[in-house]
Residue, then its C-alpha position, 0 to 999 in steps of 0.5 A: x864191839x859196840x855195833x855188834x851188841x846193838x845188831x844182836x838187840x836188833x835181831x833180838x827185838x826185830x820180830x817184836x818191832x815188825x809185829x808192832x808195824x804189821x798192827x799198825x797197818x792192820x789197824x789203819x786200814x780197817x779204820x779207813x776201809x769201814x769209813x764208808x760203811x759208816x752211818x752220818x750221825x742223824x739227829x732227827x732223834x735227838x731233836x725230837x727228844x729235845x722238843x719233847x723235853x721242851x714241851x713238858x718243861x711248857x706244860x710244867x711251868x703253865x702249871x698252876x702253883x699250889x694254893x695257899x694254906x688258909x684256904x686249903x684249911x677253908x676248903x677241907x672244913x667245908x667239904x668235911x662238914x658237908x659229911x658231918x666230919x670234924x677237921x681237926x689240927x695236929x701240932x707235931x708231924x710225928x703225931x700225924x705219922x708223917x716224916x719230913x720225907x714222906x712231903x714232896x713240895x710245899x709246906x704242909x698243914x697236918x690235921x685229921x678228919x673225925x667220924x664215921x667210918x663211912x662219911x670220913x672216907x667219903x669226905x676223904x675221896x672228895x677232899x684228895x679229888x679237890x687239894x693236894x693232901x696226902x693221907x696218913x695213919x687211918x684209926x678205927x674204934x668202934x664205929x669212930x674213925x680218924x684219918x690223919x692227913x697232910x694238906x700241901x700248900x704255900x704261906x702267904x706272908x703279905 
């Protein structure tokens, strides 16, 4: 009794199993016939990527650090005073309209230039050429104007 209920599951189960065999076979030789077809990994690409990456990581560390904040103060009266701009120092970073975001490295010095409108803005170009400051909220009154600024340096402590 017990073998006739398991030849009737065989039966039942037989075209489920050949299906699974006939799969697997197809699936064998498809993978085996296309192994000749295959392309060898070439790597030539990939270390042309790795010496690019290399290189910059060279050029990046060669790279000089940013200069100390008392000498970007330095730098940034004496080329404001060649326009007859005023340089003056702003407390709060909110003040200047500056964000703790908004400073991608080193520690940053806040002020604002002061004067006309055209010797403040030519004293800014000459100032952005020379450091690396970031330029903030710009106000004009009458022919006055102020430009807030963040000058990003390094504190050196010795």
């Amino acid at each position: 009794m017990k073998i006739k209920a398991l030849l009737k599951r065989l039966n039942q189960y037989s075209s489920l199993v050949l299906l699974l065999i006939v799969t697997s076979i197809g699936t064998c030789w498809y993978v085996l016939s296309n192994e000749a077809e295959r392309i060898d990994p070439d790597f030539k690409k990939t270390k042309a990527l790795i010496s690019m990456y290399e290189t910059e990581i060279e050029e990046m560390s060669v790279q000089q650090d940013l200069p100390k904040l008392d000498s970007i103060w330095f730098n940034i009266q004496s080329i404001a005073s060649q326009y007859n701009v005023k340089v003056s120092s702003i407390e709060k970073i909110e003040d200047a309209k500056f964000s703790e975001g908004d400073i991608p490295c080193g520690q940053a010095w806040f002020g604002s230039l002061q004067g006309t409108s055209k010797n403040v803005a030519a004293a800014a170009l000459e100032i952005q050429n020379e450091l690396p400051v970031m330029y903030g909220q710009a106000v004009i009154d009458n022919k006055v104007m102020g430009l807030s600024f963040a000058a990003m340096g390094i504190i050196d402590f010795n």
